[in-house]
C-alpha positions as CSV (number, residue, x, y, z in Angstrom):
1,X,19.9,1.3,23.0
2,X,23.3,1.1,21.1
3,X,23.7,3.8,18.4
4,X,23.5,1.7,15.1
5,X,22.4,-1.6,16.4
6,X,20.0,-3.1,13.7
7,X,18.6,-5.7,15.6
8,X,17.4,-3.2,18.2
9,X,16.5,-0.9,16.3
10,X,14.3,-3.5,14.5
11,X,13.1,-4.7,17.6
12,X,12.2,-0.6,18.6
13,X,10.4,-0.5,15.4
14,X,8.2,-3.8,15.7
15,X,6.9,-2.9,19.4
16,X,5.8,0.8,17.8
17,X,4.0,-0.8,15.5
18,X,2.6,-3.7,18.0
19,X,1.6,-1.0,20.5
20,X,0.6,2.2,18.6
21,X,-0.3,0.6,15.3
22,X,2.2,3.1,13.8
23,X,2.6,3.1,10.5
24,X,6.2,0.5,9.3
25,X,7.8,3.0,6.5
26,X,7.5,6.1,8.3
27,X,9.0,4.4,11.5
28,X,12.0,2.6,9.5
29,X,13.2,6.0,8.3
30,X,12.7,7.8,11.5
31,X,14.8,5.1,13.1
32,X,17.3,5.0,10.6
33,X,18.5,8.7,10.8
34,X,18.4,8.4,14.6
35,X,20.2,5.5,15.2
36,X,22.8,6.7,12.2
37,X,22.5,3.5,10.4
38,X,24.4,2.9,7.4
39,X,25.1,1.4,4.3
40,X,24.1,-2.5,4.0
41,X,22.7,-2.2,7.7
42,X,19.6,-0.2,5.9
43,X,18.8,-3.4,4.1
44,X,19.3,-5.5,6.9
45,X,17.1,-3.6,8.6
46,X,14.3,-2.7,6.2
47,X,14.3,-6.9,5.3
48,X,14.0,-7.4,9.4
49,X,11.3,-5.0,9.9
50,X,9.0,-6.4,7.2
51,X,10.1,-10.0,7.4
52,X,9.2,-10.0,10.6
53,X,5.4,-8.4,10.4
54,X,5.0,-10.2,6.9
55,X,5.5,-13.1,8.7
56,X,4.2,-12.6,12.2
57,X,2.1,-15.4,12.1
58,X,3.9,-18.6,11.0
59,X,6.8,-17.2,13.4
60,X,4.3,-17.4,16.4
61,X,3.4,-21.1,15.4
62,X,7.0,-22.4,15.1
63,X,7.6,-20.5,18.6
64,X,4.4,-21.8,20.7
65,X,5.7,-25.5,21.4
66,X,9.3,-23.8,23.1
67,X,7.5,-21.1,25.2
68,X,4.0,-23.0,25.7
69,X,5.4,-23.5,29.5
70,X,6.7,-20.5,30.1
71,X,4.8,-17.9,31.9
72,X,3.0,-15.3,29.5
73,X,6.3,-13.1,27.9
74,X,6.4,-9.4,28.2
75,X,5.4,-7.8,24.5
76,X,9.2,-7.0,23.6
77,X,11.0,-11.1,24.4
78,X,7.8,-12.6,22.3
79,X,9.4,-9.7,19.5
80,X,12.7,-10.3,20.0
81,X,12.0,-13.8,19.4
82,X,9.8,-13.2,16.3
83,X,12.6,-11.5,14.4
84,X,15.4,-13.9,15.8
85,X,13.3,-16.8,14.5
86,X,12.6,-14.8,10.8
87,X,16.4,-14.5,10.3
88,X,16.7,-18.1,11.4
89,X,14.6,-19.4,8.9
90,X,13.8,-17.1,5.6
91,X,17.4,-15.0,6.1
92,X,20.5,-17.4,4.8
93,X,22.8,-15.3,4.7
94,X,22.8,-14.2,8.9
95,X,24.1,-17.7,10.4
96,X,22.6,-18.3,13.5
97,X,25.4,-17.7,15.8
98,X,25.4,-14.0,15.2
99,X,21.3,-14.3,15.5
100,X,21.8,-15.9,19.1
101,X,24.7,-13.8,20.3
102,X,22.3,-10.5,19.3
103,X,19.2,-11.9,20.8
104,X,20.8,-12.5,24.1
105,X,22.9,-9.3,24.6
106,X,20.1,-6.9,23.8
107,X,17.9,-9.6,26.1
108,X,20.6,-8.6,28.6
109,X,20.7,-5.1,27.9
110,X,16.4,-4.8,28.4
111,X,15.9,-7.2,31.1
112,X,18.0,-9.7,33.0
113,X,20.1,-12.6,33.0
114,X,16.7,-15.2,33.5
115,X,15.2,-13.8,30.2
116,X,18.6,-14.2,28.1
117,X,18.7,-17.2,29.4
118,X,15.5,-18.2,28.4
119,X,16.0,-16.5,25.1
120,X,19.3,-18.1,24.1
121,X,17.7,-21.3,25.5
122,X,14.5,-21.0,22.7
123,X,16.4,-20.1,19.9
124,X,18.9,-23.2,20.5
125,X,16.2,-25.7,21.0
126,X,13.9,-24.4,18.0
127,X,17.4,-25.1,16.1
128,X,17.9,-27.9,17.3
129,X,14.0,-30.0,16.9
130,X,13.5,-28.0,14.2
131,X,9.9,-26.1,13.8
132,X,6.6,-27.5,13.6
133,X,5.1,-28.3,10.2
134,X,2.7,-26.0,8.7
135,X,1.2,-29.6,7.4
136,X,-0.4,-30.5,10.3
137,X,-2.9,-28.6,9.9
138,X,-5.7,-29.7,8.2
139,X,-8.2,-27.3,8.0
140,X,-7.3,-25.8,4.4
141,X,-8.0,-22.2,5.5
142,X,-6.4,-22.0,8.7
143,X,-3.0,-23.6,7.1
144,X,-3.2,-20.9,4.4
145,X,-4.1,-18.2,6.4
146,X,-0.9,-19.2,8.8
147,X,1.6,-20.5,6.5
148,X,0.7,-16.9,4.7
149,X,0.5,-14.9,7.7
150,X,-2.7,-13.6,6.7
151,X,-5.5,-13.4,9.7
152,X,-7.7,-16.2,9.6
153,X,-11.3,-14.5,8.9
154,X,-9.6,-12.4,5.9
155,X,-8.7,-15.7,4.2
156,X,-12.0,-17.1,4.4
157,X,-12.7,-13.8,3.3
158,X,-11.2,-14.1,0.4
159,X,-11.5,-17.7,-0.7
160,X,-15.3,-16.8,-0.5
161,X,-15.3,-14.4,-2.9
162,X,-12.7,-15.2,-5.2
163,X,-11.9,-19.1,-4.6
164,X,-9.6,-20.8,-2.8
165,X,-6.9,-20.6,-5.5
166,X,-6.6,-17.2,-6.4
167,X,-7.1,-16.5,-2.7
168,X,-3.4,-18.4,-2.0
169,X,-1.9,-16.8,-4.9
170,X,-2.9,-13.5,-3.3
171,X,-1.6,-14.4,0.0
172,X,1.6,-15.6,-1.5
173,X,2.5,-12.6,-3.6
174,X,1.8,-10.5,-0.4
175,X,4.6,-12.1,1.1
176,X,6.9,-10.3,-1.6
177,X,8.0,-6.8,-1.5
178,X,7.3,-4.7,-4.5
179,X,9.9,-3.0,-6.5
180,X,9.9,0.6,-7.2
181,X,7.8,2.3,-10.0
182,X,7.7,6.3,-10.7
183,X,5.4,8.4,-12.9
184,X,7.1,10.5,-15.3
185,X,5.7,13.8,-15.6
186,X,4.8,13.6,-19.2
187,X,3.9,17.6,-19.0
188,X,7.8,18.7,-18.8
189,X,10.0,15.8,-20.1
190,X,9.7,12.2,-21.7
191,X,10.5,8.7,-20.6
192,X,13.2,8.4,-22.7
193,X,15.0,11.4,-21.2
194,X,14.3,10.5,-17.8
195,X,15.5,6.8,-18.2
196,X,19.0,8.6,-19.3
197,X,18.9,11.0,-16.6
198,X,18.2,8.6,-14.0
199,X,20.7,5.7,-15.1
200,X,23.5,9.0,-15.5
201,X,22.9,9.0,-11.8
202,X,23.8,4.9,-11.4
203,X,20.2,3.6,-11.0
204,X,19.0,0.7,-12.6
205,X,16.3,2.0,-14.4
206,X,13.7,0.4,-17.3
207,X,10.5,1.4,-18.7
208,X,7.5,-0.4,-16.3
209,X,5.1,-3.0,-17.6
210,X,1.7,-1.9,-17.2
211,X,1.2,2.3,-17.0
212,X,2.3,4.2,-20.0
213,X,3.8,6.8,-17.7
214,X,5.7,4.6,-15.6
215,X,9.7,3.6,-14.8
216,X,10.6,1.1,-12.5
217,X,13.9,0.1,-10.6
218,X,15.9,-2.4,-8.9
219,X,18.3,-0.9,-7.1
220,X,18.4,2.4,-5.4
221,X,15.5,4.6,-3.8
222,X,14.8,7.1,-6.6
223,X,13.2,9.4,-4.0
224,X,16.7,10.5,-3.1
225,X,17.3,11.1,-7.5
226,X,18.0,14.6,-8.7
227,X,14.9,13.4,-11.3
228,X,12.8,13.3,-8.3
229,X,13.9,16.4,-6.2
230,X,13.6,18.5,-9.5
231,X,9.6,17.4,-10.8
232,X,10.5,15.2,-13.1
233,X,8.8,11.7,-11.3
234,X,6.7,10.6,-8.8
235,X,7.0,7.6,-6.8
236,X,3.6,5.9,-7.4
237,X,2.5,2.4,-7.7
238,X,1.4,1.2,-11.6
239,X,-1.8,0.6,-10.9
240,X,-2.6,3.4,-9.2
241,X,-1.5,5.3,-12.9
242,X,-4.4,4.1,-14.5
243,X,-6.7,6.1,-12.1
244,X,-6.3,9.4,-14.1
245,X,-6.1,7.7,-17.4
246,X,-9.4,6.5,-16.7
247,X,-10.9,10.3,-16.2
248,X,-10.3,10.6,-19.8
249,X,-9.0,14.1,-19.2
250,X,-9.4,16.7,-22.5
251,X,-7.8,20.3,-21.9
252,X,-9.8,22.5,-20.3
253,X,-11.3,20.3,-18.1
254,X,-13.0,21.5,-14.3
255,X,-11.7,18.1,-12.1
256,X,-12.8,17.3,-8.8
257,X,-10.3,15.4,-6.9
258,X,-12.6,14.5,-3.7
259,X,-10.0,12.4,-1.6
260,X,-6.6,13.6,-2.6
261,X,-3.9,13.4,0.4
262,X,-1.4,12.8,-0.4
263,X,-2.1,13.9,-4.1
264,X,-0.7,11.3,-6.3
265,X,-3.7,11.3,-8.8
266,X,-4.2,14.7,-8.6
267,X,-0.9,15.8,-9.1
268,X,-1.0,13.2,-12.4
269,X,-4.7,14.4,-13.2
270,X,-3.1,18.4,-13.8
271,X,-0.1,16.5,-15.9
272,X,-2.3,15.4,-18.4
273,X,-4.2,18.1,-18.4
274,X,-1.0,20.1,-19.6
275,X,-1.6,22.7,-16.9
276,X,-5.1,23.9,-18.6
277,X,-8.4,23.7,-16.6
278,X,-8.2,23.0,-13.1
279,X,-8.4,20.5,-10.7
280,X,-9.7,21.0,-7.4
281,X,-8.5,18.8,-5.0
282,X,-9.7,18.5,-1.3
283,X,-9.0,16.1,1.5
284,X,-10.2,16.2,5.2
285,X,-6.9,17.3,7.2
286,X,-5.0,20.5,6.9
287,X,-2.2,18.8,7.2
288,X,-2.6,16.0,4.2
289,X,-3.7,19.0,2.1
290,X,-0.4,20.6,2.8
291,X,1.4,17.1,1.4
292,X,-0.6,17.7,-2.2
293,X,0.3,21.2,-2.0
294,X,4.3,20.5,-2.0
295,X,4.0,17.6,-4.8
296,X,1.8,20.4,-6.8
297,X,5.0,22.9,-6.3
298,X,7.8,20.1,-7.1
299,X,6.1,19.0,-10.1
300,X,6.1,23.0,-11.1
301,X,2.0,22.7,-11.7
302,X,0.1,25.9,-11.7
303,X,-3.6,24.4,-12.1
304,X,-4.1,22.9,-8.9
305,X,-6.5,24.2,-6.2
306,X,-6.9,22.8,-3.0
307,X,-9.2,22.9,0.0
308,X,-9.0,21.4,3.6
309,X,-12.8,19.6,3.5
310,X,-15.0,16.7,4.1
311,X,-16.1,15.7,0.9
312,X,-19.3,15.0,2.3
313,X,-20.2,18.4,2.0
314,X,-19.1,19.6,-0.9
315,X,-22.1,20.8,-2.5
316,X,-21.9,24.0,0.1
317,X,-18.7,25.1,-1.3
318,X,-19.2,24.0,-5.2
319,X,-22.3,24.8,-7.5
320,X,-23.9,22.0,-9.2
321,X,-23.0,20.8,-12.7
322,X,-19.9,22.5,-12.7
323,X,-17.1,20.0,-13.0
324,X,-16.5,17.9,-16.0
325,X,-14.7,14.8,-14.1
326,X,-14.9,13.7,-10.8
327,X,-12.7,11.1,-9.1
328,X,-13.6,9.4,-6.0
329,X,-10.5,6.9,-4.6
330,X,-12.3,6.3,-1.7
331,X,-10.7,6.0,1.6
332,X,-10.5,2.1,2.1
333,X,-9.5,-1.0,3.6
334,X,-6.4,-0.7,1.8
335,X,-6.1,-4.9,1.5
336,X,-4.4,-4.5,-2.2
337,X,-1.3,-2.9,-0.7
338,X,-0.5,-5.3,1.6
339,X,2.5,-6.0,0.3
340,X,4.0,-2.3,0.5
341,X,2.5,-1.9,3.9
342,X,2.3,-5.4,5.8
343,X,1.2,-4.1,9.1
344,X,-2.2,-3.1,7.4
345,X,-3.5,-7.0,7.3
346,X,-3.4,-7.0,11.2
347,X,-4.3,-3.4,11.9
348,X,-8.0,-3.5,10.5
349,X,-11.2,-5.7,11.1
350,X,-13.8,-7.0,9.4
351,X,-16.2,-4.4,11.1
352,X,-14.0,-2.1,9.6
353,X,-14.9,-2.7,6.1
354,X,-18.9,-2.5,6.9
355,X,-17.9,0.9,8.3
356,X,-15.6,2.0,5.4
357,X,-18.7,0.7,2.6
358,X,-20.4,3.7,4.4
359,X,-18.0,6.4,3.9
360,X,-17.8,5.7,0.4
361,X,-21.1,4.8,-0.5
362,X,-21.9,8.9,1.3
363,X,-19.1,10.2,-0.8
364,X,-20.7,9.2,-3.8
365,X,-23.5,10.1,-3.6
366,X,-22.7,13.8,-2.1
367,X,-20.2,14.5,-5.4
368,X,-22.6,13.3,-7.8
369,X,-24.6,16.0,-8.5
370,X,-21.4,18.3,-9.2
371,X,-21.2,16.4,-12.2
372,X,-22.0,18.1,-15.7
373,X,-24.1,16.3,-17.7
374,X,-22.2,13.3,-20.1
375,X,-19.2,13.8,-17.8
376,X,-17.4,11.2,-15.9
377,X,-17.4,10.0,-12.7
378,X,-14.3,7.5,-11.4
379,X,-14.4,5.8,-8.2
380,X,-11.3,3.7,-7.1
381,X,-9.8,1.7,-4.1
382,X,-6.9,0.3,-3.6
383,X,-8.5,-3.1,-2.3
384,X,-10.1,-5.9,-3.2
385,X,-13.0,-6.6,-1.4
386,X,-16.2,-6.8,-3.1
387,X,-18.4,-4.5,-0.5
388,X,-16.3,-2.0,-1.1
389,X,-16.0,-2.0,-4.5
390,X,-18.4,-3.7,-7.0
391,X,-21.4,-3.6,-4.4
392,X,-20.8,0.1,-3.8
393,X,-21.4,0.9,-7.4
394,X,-24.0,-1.6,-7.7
395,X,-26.2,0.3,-4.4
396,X,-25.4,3.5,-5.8
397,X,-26.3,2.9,-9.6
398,X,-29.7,1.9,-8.1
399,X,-30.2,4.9,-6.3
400,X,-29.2,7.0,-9.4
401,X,-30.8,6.1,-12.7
402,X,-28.9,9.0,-14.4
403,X,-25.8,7.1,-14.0
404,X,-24.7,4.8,-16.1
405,X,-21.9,2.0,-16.3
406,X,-19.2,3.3,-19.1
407,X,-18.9,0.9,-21.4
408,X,-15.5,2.7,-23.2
409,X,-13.1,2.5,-20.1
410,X,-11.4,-0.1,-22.0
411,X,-10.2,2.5,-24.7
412,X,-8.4,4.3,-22.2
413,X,-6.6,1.7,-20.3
414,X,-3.5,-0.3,-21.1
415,X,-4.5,-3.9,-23.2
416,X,-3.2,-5.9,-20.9
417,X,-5.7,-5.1,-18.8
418,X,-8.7,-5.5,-20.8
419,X,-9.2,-9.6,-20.2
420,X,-10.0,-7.8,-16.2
421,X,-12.6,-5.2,-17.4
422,X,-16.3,-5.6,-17.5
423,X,-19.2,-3.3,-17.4
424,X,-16.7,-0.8,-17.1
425,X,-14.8,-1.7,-14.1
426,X,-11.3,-2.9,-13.3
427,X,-10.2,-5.7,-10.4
428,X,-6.8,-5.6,-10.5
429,X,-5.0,-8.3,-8.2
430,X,-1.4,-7.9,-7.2
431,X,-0.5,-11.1,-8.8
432,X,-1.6,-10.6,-12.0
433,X,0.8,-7.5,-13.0
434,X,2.7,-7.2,-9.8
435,X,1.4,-4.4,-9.0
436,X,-0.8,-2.8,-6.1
437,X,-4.5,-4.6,-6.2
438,X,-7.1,-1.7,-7.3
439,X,-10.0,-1.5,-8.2
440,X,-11.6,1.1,-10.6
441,X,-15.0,2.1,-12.3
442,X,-16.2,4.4,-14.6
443,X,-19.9,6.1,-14.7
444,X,-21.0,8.9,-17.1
445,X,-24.0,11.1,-16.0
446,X,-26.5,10.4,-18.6
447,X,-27.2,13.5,-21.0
């Protein structure tokens, strides 16, 4: 491969992820510091990589009619093809010339001179006829679910339990990337004095939308900011902020943090609790718990504890009664983040979610009894599927009488979320705020 050749390196990534189902961010950074790419070429890259999966499936429809008679492709030409085709049609500023001339070399450079050939000669008839219309299709679903690049049975998914227009507002918004948002560690500075010390280091840099916490920026990765290296923010979605706000933290507070990697809520859970009380914080794999354990010691926090365990078992560890919160964000299908991580919407079945409902209908119900009397319980997701949210509450109220809907989250969230909130629980989409879809709801053990 030639040292700081996007296209390649785009083409390495997309295979990875095809073959492995590795995950996109951690392989476009990998790839970047080991092919030495620079400059403008991250971008080019970065918008290659996730162009090309967001897209995957409306590429593969204006492909089939030019390589229907050709004998079935080896994994990395139908690829090379897929991201050749995304820069022909949603990138305007590559013109297609360069496009070809890259296509065929690195076709070259991986095969021989019958695939280039039949390479160059795709891309130049697809330019030429132009692609096929999306129209055509009649089936309502199947168009959207294709036009969107969405699979088919999520779609239908969807439009069943949401209708079919919210359903394709979804879809659409997932074909956007999100910008950046960061948590300002409200325990050691203000957002006032971070917005200064960021835009002193030539970010562009405003207060965010919907989290009281929260910054957001436009320009600029605000992982690499001094802000960030030195505790003072935490890259985190807005949505996701509300989590903690819901606990309705006091000082003092015992908080179990049940599924914590890679510590995000926990880490903003022992902010607002001033670095009183404690919150315990566990996840399943050593190495997850060691990711919490270096955001605890960036964000200079001394009342975090955690433990490498499934939280299925926590009532051998911990005494009952003895916590005053707990929060359960669930491990999930993880359908509301789409848009951060588009390789998610091909990597997971529907089997999956009947599988995941499971886990976190178990987790519940093995935490529960930690809770103190009157305190509260959160469980959250960041999807947006009904059987993993509102119908997990709704089997596990049933099986608890001493639990009870909490009518008051609304006083501790934002207002413009309040038209979203019933009975206690939140559905955020991603295209109402921009933001992650989440879901959240609040119980309080009954007294």
């Amino acid at each position: 491969m030639n040292k700081g050749n996007v296209r390649e390196a785009a083409l390495e990534i997309l295979l990875s992820i095809e073959k492995n189902q590795a995950y996109s961010n951690l392989l476009l950074n990998k790839m970047i510091e080991k092919n030495s790419i620079k400059g403008k070429d991250i971008g080019l890259l970065t918008e290659i990589v996730y162009g090309t999966i967001q897209r995957r499936d409306v590429l593969d429809f204006y492909l089939a009619p030019f390589i229907k008679k050709q004998k079935k492709l080896e994994l990395w030409v139908t690829v090379l093809l897929r991201l050749s085709v995304y820069q022909m049609t949603f990138l305007d500023r590559v013109p297609d010339r360069a496009i070809f001339f890259e296509a065929v070399e690195i076709a070259k450079r991986r095969g021989h001179k019958g695939i280039s050939s039949m390479v160059n000669g795709v891309l130049r008839t697809l330019q030429r006829e132009g692609a096929p219309s999306i129209k055509e299709i009649t089936d309502p679903v199947k168009r959207l679910a294709i036009e969107t690049s969405h699979p088919e049975w999520l779609v239908k998914r969807w439009v069943e339990q949401m209708g079919y227009e919210e359903a394709k507002k979804m879809c659409e918004i997932n074909l956007i990337p999100p910008i950046q948002t960061a948590r300002v560690n409200l325990s050691r500075t203000t957002i006032e004095e971070v917005l200064t010390m960021l835009q002193e280091e030539g970010f562009d840099v405003e207060r965010g939308d919907l989290s009281e916490d929260s910054v957001k920026t436009t320009g600029g990765n605000l992982v690499s900011s001094n802000a960030f290296k030195e505790g003072y923010i935490t890259i985190q979605d807005e949505s996701s902020m509300l989590v903690a706000r819901a606990l309705d933290v006091e000082q003092n507070h015992q908080v179990l943090d049940s599924c914590a990697a890679p510590g995000g809520k926990t880490t903003h859970i022992a902010e607002l609790l001033k670095n009183s009380g404690q919150v315990i914080s566990l996840d399943l794999h050593e190495h997850k718990v060691k990711l919490i354990n270096e955001q605890v010691s960036r964000l200079h926090l001394t009342n975090v504890k955690t433990f490498a365990m499934d939280s299925r078992k926590v009532e051998a560890q911990f005494e009952r009664e003895s916590f005053d919160r707990i929060l359960v964000d669930a491990p999930c299908s993880g359908f509301g983040v789409i848009r951060r991580k588009p390789d998610i919407k091909f990597a997971k079945k529907e089997t999956d979610i009947e599988k995941l409902a499971s886990i976190q209908l178990s987790i519940l119900q093995a935490v529960s009894p930690l809770l103190k009397k009157g305190g509260i319980l959160v469980y959250s997701t960041c999807t947006i599927d009904k059987e993993e949210n509102t119908e997990i509450i709704d089997k596990f109220l049933s099986e608890n009488p001493d639990f009870e809907k909490d009518c008051k989250l609304n006083d501790r969230l934002p207002t413009r979320v309040h038209p979203y909130v019933k009975d206690g629980q939140l559905q955020i989409y991603p295209q109402y705020f921009e933001t992650d879809g989440f879901y959240i709801a609040s119980l309080r053990k009954q007294v």
